[in-house]
N, CA and C atoms as an extended XYZ file, in Angstrom:
438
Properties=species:S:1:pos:R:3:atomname:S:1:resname:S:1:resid:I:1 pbc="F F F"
N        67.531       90.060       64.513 N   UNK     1
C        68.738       90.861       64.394 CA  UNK     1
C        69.954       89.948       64.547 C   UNK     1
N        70.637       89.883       63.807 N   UNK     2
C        72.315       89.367       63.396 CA  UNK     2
C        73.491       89.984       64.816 C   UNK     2
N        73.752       88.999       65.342 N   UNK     3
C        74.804       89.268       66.243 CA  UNK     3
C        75.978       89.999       65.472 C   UNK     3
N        76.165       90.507       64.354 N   UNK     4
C        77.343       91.349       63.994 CA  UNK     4
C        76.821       92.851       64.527 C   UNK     4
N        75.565       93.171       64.717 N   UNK     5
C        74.852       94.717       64.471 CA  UNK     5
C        75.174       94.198       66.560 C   UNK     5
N        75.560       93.640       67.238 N   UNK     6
C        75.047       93.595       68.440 CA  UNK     6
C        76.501       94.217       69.130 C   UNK     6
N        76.224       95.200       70.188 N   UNK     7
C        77.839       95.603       70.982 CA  UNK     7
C        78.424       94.608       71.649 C   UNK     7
N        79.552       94.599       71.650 N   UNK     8
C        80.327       93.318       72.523 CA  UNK     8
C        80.235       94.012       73.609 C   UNK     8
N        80.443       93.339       74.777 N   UNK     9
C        80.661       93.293       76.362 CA  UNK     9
C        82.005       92.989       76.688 C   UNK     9
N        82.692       93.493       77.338 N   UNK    10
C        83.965       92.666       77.326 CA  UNK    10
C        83.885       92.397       79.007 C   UNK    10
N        84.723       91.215       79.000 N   UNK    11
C        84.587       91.002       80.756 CA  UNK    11
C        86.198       91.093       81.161 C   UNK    11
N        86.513       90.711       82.295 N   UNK    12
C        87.947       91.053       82.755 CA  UNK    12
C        88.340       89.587       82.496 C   UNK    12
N        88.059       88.621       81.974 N   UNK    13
C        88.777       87.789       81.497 CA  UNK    13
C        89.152       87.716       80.172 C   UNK    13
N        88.180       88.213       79.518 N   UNK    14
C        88.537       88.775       77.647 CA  UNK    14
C        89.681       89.892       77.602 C   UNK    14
N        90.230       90.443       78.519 N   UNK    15
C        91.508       91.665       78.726 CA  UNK    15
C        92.266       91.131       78.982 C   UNK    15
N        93.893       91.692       78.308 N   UNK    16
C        94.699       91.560       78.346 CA  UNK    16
C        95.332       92.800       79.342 C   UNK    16
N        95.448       93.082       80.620 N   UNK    17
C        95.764       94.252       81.242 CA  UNK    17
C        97.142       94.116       81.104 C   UNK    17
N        97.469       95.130       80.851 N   UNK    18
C        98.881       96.402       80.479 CA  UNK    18
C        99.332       97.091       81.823 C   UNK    18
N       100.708       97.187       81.867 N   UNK    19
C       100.807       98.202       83.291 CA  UNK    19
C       101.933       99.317       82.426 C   UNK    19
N       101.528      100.514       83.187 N   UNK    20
C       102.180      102.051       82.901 CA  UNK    20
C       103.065      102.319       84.132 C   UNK    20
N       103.377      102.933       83.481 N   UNK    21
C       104.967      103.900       84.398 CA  UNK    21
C       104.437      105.555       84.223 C   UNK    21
N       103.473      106.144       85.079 N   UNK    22
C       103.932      107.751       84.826 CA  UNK    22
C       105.010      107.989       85.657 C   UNK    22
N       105.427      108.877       85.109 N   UNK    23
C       106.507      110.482       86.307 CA  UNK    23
C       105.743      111.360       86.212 C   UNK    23
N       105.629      111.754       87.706 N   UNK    24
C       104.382      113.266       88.093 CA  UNK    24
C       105.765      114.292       88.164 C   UNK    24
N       106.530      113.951       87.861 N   UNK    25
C       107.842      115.117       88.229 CA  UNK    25
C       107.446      116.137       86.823 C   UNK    25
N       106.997      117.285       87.989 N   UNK    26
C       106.642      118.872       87.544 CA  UNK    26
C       105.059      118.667       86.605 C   UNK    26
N       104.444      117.527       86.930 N   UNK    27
C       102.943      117.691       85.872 CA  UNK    27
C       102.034      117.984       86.939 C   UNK    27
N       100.764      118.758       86.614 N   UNK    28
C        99.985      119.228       87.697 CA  UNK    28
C        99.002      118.254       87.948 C   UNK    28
N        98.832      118.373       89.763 N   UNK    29
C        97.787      117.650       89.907 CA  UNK    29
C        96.697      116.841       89.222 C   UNK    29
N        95.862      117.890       89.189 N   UNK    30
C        94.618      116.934       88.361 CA  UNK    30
C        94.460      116.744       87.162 C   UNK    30
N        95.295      117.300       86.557 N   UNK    31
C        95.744      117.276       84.953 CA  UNK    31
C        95.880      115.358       84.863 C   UNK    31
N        97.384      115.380       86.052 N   UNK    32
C        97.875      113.970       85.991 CA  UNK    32
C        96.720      112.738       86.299 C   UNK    32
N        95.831      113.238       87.425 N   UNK    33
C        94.787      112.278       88.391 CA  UNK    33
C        93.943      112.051       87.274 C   UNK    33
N        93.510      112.821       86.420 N   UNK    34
C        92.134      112.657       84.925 CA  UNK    34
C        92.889      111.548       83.962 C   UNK    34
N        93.794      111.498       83.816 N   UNK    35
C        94.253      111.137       82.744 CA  UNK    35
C        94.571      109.566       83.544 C   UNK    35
N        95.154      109.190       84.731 N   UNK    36
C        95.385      107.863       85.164 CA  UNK    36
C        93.928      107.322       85.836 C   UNK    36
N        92.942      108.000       86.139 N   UNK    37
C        91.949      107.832       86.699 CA  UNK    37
C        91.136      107.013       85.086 C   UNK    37
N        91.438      107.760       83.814 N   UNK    38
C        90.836      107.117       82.787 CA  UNK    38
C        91.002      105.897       82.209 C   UNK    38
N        92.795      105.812       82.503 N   UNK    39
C        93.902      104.390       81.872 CA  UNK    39
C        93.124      103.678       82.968 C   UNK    39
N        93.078      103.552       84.319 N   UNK    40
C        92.317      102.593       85.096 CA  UNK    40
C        91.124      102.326       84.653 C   UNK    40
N        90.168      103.165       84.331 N   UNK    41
C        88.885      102.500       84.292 CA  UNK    41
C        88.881      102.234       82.861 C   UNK    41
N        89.580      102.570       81.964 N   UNK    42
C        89.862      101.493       80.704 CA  UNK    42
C        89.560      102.469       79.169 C   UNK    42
N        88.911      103.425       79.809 N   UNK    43
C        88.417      104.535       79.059 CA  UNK    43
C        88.898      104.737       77.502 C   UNK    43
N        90.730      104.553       77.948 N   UNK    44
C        91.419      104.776       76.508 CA  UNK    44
C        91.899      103.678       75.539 C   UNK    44
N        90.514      103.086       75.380 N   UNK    45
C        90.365      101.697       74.821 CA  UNK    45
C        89.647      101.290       74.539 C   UNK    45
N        89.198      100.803       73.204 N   UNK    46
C        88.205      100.386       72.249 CA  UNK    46
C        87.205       99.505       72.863 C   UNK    46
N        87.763       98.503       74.086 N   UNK    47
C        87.064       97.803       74.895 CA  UNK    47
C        86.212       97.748       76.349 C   UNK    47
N        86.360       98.934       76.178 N   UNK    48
C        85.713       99.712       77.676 CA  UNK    48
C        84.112       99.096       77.277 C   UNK    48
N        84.196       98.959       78.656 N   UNK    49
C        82.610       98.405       78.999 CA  UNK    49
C        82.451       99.028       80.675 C   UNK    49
N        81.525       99.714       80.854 N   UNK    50
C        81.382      100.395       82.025 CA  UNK    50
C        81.463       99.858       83.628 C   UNK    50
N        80.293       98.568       83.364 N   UNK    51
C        80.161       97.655       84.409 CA  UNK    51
C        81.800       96.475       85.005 C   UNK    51
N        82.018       96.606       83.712 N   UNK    52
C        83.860       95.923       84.248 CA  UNK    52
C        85.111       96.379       84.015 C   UNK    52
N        85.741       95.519       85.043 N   UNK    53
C        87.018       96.187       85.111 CA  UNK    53
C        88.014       95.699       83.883 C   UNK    53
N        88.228       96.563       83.224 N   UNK    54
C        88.649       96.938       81.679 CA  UNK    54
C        90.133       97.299       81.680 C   UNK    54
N        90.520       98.060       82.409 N   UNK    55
C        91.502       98.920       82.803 CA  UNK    55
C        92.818       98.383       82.993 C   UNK    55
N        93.648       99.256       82.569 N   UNK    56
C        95.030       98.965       83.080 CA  UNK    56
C        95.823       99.290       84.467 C   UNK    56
N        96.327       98.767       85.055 N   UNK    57
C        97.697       99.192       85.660 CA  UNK    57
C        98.184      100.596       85.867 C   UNK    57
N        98.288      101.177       86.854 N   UNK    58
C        99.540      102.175       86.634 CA  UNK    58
C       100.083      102.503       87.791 C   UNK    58
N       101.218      102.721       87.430 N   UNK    59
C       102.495      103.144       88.558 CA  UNK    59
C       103.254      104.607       88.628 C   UNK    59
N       102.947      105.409       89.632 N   UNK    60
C       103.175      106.706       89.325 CA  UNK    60
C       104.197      106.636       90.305 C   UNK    60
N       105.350      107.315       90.252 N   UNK    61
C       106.832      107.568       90.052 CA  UNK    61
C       107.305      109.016       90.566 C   UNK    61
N       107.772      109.745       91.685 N   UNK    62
C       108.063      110.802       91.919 CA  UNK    62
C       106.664      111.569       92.055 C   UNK    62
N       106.363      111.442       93.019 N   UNK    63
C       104.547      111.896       93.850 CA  UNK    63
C       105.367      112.854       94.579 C   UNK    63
N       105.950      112.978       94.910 N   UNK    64
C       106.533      114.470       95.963 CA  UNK    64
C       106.489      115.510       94.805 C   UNK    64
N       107.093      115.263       93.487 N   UNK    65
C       107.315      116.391       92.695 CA  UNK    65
C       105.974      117.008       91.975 C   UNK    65
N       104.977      116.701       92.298 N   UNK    66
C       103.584      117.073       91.560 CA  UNK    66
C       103.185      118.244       92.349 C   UNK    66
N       102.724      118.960       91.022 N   UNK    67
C       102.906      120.397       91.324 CA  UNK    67
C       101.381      120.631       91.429 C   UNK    67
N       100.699      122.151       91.863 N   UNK    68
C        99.374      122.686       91.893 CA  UNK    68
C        99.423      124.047       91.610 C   UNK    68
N        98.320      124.701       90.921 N   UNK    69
C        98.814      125.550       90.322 CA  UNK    69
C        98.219      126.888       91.355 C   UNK    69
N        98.388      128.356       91.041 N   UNK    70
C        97.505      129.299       91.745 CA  UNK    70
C        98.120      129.275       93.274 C   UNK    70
N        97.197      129.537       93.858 N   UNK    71
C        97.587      129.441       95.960 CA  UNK    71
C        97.236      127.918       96.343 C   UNK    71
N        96.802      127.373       95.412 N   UNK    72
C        96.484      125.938       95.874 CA  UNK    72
C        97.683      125.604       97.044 C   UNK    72
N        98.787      125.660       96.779 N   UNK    73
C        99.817      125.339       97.546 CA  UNK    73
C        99.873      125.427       98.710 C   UNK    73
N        99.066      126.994       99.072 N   UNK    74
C        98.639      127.312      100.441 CA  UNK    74
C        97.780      127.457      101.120 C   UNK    74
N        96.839      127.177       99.879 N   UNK    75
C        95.238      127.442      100.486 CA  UNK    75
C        94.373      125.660      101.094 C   UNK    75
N        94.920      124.571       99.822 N   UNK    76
C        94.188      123.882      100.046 CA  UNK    76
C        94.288      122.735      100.844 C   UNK    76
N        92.835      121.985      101.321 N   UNK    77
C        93.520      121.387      102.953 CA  UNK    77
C        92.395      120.351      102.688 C   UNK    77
N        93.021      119.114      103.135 N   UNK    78
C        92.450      117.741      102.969 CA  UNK    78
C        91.972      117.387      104.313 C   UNK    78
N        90.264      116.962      104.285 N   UNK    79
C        89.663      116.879      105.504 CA  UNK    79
C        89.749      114.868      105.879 C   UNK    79
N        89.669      114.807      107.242 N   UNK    80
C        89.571      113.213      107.010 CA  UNK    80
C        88.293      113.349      108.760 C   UNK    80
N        87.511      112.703      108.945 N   UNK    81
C        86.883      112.058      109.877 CA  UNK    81
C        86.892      110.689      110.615 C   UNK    81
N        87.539      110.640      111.673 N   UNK    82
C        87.666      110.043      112.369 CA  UNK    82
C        86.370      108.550      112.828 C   UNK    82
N        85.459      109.083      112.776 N   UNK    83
C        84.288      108.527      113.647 CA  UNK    83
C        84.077      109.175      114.926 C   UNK    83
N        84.799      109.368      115.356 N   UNK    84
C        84.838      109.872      116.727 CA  UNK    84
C        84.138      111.844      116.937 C   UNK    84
N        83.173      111.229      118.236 N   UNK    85
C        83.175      112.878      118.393 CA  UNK    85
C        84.548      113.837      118.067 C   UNK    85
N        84.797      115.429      117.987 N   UNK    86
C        85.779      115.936      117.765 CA  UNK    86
C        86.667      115.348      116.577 C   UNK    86
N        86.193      114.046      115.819 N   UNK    87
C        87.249      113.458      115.413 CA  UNK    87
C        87.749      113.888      113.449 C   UNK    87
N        86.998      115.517      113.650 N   UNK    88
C        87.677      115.848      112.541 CA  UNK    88
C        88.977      116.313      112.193 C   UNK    88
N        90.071      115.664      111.364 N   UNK    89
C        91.451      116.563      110.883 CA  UNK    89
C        91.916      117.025      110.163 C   UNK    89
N        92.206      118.111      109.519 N   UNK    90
C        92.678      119.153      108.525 CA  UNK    90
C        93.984      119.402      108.562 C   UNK    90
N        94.327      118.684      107.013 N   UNK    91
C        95.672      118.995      106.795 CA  UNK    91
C        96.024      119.218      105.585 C   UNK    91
N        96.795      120.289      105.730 N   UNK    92
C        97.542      121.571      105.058 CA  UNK    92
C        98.178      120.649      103.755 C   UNK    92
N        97.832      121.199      101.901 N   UNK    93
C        99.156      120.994      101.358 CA  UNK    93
C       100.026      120.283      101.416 C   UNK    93
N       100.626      121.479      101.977 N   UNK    94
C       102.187      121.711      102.009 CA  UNK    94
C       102.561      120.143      102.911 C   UNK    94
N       101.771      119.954      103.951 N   UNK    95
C       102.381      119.271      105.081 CA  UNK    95
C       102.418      118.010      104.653 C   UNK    95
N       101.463      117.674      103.930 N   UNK    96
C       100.833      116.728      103.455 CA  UNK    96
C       101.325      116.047      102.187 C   UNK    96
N       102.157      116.667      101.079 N   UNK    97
C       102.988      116.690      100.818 CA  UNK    97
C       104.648      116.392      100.938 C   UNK    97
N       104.909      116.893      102.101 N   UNK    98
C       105.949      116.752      102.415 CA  UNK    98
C       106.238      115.319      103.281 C   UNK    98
N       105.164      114.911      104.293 N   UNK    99
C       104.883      113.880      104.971 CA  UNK    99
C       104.810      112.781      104.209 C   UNK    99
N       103.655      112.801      103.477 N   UNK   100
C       103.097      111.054      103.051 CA  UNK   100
C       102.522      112.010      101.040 C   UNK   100
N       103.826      112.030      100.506 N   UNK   101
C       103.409      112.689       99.167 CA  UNK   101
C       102.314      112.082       98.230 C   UNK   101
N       102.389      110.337       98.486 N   UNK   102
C       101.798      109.608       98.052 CA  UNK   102
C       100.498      109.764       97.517 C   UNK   102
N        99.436      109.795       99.339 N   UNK   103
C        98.467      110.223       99.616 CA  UNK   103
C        97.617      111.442       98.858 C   UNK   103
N        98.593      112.417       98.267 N   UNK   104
C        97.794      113.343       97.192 CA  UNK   104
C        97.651      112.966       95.977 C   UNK   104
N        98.241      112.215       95.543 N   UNK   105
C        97.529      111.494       94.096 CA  UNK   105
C        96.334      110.735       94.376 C   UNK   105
N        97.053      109.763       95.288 N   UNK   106
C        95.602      108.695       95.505 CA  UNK   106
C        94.347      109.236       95.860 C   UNK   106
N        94.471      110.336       97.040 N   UNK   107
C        93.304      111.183       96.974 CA  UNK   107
C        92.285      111.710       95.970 C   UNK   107
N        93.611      112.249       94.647 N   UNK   108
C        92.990      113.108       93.824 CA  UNK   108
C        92.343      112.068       92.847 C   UNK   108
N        92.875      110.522       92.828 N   UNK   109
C        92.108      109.584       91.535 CA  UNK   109
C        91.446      108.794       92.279 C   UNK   109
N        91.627      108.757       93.120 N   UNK   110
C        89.862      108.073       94.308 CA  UNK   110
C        88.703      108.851       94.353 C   UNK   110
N        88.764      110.303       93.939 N   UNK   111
C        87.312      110.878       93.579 CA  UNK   111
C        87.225      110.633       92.207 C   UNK   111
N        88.144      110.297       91.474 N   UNK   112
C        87.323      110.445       89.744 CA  UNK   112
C        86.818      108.642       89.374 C   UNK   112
N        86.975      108.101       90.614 N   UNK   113
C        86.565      106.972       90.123 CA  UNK   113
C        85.139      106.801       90.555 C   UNK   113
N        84.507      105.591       90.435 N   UNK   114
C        82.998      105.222       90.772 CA  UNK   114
C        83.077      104.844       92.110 C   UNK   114
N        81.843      105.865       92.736 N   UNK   115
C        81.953      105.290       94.251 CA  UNK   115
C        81.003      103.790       94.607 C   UNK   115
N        81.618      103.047       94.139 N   UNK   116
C        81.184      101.714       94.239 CA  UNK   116
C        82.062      100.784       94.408 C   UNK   116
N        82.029       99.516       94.332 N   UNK   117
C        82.332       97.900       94.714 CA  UNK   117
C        83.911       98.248       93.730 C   UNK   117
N        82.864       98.616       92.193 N   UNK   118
C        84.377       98.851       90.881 CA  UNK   118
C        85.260       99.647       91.270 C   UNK   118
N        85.134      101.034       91.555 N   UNK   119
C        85.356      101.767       92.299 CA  UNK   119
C        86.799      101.429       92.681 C   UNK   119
N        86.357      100.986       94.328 N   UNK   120
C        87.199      100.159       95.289 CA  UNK   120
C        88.254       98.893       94.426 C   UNK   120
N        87.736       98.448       93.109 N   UNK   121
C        88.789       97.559       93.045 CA  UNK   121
C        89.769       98.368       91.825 C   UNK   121
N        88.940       98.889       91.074 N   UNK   122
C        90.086       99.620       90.170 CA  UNK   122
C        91.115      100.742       90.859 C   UNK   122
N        90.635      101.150       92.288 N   UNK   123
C        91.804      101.925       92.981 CA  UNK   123
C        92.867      101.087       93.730 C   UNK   123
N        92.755       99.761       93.325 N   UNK   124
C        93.979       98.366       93.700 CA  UNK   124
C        94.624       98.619       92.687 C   UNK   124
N        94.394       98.380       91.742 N   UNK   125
C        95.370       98.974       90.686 CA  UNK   125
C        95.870       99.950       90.104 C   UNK   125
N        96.277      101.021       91.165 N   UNK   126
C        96.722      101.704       91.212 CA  UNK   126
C        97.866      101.752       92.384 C   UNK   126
N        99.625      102.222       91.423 N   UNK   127
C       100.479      102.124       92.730 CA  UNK   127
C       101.151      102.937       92.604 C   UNK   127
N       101.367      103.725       93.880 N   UNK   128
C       101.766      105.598       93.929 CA  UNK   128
C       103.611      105.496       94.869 C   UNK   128
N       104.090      105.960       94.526 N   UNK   129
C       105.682      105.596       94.914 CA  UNK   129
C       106.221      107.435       94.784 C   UNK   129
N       106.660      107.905       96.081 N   UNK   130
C       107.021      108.937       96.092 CA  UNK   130
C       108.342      109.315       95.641 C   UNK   130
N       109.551      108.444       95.938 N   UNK   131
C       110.588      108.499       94.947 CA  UNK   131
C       110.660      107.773       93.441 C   UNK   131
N       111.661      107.830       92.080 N   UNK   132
C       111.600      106.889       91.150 CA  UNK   132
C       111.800      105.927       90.900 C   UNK   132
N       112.165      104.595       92.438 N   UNK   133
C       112.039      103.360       92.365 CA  UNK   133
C       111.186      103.182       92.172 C   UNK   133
N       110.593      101.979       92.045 N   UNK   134
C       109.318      100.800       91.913 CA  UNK   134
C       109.595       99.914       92.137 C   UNK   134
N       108.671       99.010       92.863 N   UNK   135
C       109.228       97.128       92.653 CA  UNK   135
C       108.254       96.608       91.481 C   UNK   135
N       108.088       97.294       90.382 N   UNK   136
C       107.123       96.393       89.830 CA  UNK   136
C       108.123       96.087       88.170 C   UNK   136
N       109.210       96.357       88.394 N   UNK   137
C       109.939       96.214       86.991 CA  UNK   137
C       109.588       94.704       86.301 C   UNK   137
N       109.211       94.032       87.384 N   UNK   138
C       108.682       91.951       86.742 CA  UNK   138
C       107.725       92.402       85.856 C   UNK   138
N       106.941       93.035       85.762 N   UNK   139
C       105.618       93.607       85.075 CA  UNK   139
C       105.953       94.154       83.813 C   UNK   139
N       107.050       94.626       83.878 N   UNK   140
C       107.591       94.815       82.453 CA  UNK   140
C       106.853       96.036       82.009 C   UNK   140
N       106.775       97.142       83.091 N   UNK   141
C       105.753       98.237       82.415 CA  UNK   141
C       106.277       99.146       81.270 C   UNK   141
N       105.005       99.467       80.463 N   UNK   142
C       105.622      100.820       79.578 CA  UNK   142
C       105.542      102.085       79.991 C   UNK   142
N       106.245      103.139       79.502 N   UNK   143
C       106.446      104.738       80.306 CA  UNK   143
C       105.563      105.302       79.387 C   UNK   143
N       104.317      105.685       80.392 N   UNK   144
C       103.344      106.812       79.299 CA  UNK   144
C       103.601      107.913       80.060 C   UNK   144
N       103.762      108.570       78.130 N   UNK   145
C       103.897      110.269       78.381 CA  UNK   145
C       102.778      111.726       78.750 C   UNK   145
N       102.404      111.929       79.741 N   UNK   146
C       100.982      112.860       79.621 CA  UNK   146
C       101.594      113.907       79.583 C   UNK   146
């Protein structure tokens, strides 16, 4: 068999990684988390290869303003474990939100990724900024529209 009929592999040195600019201002939760959870693992690109990191960059921009739809607002509550006997904590939304806005994106695209080694490194490249500064303007990112 002729290496033209054979699939390429691409490795993270054959990539050219790209960095994005979303604004979550007024887009819903997991609508937004599916769609940057995919640009990371490389998905929307001819060169995706599963085992490597393929993926681009992205920088999400106004994390306080991301919306949820239904009672989510009031119903739903993010668990964390301590280690410690007693050392479970439940927190609200709203609070959670308002506190560390950040933390609900990253939450929501740390489950759609692979719970593995890749996993862990494609959620490095990812950077969540609750107002519309950034320090990453050297990067020269482009603004994708979801």
């Amino acid at each position: 068999m002729s290496a033209e009929y054979l699939t390429k592999s691409f490795k993270k040195e054959d990539v050219q990684q790209k960095w994005y600019v979303v604004d979550a201002n007024g887009k819903t939760l997991g609508r937004l988390a599916t769609k940057v959870a995919s640009i990371l693992r490389g998905k929307n690109n001819p060169r995706f290869t599963s085992h490597n990191d393929t993926g681009d960059f992205v920088v999400v921009v106004n994390a306080g303003k991301v919306k949820v739809t239904g009672k989510k607002a009031d119903t739903k509550v993010y668990f964390h474990y301590t280690g410690y006997p007693g050392g479970a904590t439940y927190v609200k939304y709203r609070e959670l939100i308002e506190k560390k806005p950040e933390t609900v994106i990253e939450h929501a695209v740390k489950g759609m990724l692979p719970k593995n080694r890749l996993g862990a490194r494609l959620f490095t490249k990812l950077k969540v900024y609750a107002g519309s500064e950034h320090p990453h303007a050297a990067q020269k990112p482009t603004v994708l529209e979801i």
